[in-house]
C-alpha positions as CSV (number, residue, x, y, z in Angstrom):
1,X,15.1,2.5,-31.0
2,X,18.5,2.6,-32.7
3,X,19.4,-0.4,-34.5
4,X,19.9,-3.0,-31.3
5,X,23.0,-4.8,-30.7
6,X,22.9,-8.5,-30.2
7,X,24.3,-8.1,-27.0
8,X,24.4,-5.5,-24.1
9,X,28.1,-6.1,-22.7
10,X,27.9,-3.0,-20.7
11,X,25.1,-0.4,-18.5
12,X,26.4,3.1,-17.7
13,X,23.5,3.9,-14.9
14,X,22.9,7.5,-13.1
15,X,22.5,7.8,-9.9
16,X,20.0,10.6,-8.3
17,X,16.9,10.3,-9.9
18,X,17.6,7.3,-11.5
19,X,19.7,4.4,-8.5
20,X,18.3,6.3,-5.7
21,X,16.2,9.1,-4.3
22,X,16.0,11.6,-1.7
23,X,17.1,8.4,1.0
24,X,20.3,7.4,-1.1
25,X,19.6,4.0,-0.8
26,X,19.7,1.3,-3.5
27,X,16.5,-0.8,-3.4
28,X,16.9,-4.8,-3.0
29,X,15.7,-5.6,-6.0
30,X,17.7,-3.3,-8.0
31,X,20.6,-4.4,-6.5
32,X,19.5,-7.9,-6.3
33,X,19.2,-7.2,-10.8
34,X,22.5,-5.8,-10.9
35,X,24.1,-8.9,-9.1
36,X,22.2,-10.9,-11.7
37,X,23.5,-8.7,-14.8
38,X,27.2,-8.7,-13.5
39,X,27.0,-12.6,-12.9
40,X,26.2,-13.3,-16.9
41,X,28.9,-11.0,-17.7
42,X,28.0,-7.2,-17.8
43,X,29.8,-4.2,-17.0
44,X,27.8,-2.2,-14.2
45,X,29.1,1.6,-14.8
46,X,28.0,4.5,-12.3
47,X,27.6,8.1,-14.3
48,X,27.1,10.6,-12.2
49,X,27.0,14.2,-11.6
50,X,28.5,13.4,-8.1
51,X,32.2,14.0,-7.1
52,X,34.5,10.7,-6.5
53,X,33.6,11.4,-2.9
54,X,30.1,11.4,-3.1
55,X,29.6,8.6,-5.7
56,X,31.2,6.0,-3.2
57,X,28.3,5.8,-0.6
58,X,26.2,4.7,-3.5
59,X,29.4,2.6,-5.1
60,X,29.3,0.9,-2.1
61,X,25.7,-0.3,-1.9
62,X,26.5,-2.6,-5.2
63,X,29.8,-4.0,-5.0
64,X,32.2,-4.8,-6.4
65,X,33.1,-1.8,-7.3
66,X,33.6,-1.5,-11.0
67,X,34.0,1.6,-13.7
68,X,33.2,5.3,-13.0
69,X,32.2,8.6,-15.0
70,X,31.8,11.1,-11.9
71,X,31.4,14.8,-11.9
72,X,29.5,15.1,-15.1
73,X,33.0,12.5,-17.2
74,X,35.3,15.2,-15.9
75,X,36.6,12.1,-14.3
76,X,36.8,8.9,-16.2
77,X,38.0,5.8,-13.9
78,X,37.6,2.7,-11.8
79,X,36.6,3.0,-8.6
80,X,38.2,0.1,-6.7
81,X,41.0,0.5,-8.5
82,X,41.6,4.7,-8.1
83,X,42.9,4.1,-12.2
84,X,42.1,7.3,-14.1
85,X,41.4,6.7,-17.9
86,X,40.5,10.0,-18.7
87,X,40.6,13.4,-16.7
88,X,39.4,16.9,-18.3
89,X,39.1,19.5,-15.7
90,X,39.2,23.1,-16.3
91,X,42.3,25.4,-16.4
92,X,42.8,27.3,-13.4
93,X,42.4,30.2,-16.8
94,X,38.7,28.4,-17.3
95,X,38.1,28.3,-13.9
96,X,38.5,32.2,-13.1
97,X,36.6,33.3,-16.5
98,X,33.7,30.8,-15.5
99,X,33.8,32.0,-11.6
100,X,33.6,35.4,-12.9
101,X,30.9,34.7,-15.2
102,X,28.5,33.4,-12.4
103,X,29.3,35.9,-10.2
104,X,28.1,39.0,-12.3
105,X,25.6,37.2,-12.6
106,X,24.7,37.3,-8.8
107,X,25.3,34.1,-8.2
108,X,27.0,32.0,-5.6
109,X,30.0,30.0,-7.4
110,X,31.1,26.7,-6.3
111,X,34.2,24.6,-7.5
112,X,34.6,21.4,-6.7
113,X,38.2,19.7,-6.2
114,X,38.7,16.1,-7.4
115,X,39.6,13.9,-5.0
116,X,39.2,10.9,-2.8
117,X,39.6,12.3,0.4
118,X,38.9,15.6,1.5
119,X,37.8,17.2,-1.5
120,X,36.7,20.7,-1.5
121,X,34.2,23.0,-2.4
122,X,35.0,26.7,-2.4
123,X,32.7,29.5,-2.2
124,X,32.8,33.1,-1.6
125,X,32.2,34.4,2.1
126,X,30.6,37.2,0.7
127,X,27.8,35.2,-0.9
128,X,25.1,33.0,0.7
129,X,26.4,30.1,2.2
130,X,25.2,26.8,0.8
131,X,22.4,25.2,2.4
132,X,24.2,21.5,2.5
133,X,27.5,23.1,4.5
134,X,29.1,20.7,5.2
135,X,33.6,20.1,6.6
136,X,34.4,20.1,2.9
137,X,33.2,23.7,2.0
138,X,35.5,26.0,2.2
139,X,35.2,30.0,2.1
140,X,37.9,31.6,-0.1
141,X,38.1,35.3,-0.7
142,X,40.5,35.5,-3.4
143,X,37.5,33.1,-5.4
144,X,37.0,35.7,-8.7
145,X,41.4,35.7,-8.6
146,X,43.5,32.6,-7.4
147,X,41.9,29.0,-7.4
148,X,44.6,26.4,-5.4
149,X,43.7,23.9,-7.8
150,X,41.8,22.9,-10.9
151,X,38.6,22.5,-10.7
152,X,36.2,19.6,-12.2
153,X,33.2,22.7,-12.8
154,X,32.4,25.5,-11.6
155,X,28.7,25.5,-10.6
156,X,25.5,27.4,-9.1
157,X,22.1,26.3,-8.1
158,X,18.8,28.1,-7.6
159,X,15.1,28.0,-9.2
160,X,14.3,26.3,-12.5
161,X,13.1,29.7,-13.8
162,X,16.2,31.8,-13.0
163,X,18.6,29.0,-14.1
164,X,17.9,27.9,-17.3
165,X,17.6,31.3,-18.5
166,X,21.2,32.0,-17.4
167,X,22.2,28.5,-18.7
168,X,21.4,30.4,-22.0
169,X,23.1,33.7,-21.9
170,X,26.5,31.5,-20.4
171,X,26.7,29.8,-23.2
172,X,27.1,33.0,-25.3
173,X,29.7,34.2,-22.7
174,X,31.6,31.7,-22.2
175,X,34.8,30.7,-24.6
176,X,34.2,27.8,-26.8
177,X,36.4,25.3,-24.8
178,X,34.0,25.2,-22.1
179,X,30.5,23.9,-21.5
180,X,27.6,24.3,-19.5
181,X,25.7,21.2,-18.4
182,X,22.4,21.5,-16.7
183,X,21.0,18.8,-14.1
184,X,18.6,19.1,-11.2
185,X,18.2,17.6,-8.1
186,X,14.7,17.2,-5.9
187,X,13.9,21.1,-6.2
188,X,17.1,22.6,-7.3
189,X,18.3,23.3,-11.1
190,X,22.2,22.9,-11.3
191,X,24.4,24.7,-13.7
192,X,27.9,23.2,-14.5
193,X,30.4,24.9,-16.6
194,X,32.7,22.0,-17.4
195,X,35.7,21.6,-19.9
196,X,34.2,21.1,-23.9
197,X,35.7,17.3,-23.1
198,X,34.0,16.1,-20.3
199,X,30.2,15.4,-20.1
200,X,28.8,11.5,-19.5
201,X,28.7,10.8,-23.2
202,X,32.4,11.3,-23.6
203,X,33.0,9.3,-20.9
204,X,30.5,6.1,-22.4
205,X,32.9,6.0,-25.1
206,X,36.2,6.2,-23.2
207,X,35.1,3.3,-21.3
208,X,33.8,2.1,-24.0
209,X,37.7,1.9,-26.2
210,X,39.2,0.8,-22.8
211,X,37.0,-1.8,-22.5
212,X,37.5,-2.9,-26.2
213,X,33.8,-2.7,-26.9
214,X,31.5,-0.2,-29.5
215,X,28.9,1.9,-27.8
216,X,26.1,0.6,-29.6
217,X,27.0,-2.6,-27.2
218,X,26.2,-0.6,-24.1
219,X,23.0,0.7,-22.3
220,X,22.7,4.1,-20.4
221,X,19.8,4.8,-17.8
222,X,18.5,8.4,-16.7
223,X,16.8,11.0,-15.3
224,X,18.4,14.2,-16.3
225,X,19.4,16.9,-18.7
226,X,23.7,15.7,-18.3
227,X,22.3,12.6,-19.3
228,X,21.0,13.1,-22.5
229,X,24.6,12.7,-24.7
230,X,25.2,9.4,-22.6
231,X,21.4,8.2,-23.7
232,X,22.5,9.2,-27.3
233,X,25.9,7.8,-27.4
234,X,24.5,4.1,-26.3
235,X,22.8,1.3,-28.2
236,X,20.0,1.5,-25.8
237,X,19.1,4.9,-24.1
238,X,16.7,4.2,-21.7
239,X,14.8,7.2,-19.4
240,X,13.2,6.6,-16.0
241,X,9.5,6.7,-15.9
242,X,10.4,10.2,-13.5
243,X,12.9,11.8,-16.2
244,X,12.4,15.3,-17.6
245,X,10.1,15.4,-20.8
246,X,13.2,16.2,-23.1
247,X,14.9,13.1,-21.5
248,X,11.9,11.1,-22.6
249,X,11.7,12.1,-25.6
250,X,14.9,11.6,-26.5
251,X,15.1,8.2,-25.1
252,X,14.7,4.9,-27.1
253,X,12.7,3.5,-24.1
254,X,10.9,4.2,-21.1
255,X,11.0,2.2,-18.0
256,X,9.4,2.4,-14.6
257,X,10.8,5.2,-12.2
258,X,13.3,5.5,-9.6
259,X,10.5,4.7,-6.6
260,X,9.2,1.7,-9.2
261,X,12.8,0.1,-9.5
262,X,12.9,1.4,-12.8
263,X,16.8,0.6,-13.4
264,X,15.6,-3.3,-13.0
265,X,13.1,-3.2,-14.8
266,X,15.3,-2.3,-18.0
267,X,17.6,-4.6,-17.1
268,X,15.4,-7.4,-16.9
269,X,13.7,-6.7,-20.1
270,X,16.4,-5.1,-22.4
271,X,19.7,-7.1,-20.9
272,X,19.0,-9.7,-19.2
């Protein structure tokens, strides 16, 4: 472990994997924890991969509602609030090279809109349409040409083995003020191209100078591969007991996993 503050003032905590599973619902005792940590003073922060408009069904489930980093630190904010600290989405110049880049690839691109309402998620007609369709997808022909808006990432989902290879050869593609994040969720393996200045880490530490506080004085909990800067930029990086190997390793601990109320466990034994 890194050299431990004398106080944890603040936990930046994941969400799929790590708060909740395949149900999306926070356990009692993990919410019951979080209640306790909040009531002696620490700062409960969501991270998430999620848009704003899917992190607040989870938000919800352990009010009040406090500090955000959603889709990937694109977005930097509180919740209750609707305050942005920090926002770094991609160009709509970004957008159309990273688009591009997917699609000769033979993939299906989605960009995600930030917003708090209806916030949408354009694909390609042409292309398989996403299993989870839901009001907010949106086909749009002119995908690989004109974007309405910019986009928090650009992104595209299949197998593990297809995925990470191509995570690889992007990264050579791609210009320099862009990155590509990878995450997975239950079977899927998620690539996000994102601006160079989002990612969860960058967000710890813009919370982190709002607040007034150093990293080292904040915890960050879990699962997945957009969570290892976050684990690295905290005083405590803790993985779940169900995190990928490279997330364990690169962890200071190791609680219990997301089915085991993993997120209090390290609560109770590292903060509170």
């Amino acid at each position: 472990m890194r050299s431990k503050p004398q106080k944890i003032r603040a936990v930046c905590i994941d969400i799929d994997g790590t708060l909740v599973g395949r149900e999306e619902l926070v356990s009692v005792r993990v919410c019951e924890t979080l209640k306790k940590a909040r009531a002696s003073g620490v700062e409960i922060i969501i991270a998430t991969g999620r848009s704003r408009y899917t992190t607040m069904p989870i938000a919800f489930q352990i009010p009040p509602l406090g500090y955000g980093i959603v889709a990937t630190g694109s977005v930097v904010m509180h919740l209750e609030k609707n305050t942005i600290i920090e926002r770094n989405v991609l160009t709509h110049d970004e957008a159309i090279i990273a688009t591009r880049a997917i699609w000769e690839a033979g993939l299906s691109p989605r960009l995600y809109e930030d917003a708090i309402h209806s916030a949408r998620i354009l694909f390609h007609p042409d292309r398989p349409i996403p299993k989870d369709i839901s009001q907010r997808h949106t086909p749009w022909p002119e995908l690989c040409d004109s974007i309405p808006f910019e986009p928090t990432s650009v992104e595209a989902f299949g197998k593990e083995e297809q995925m990470r290879p191509l995570a690889k050869l992007l990264r050579t593609k791609l210009p320099p003020t862009m990155v590509v994040i990878e995450s997975h969720r239950h079977h899927y393996w998620y690539l996000e191209i994102c601006s160079l200045r989002a990612g969860k880490g960058q967000g710890l530490k813009a919370i982190a100078q709002h607040l007034g506080m150093h990293p080292s004085e904040m915890m960050a909990i879990g699962d997945g591969l957009n969570d290892l800067d976050m684990i690295a930029e905290a005083g405590i990086g803790v993985a779940m007991g169900n995190a990928l190997p490279e997330v364990q390793a690169a962890a200071d601990v190791i609680t219990a996993s997301q089915e085991e109320d993993g997120v209090a466990e390290a609560l109770e034994k590292w903060v509170l």
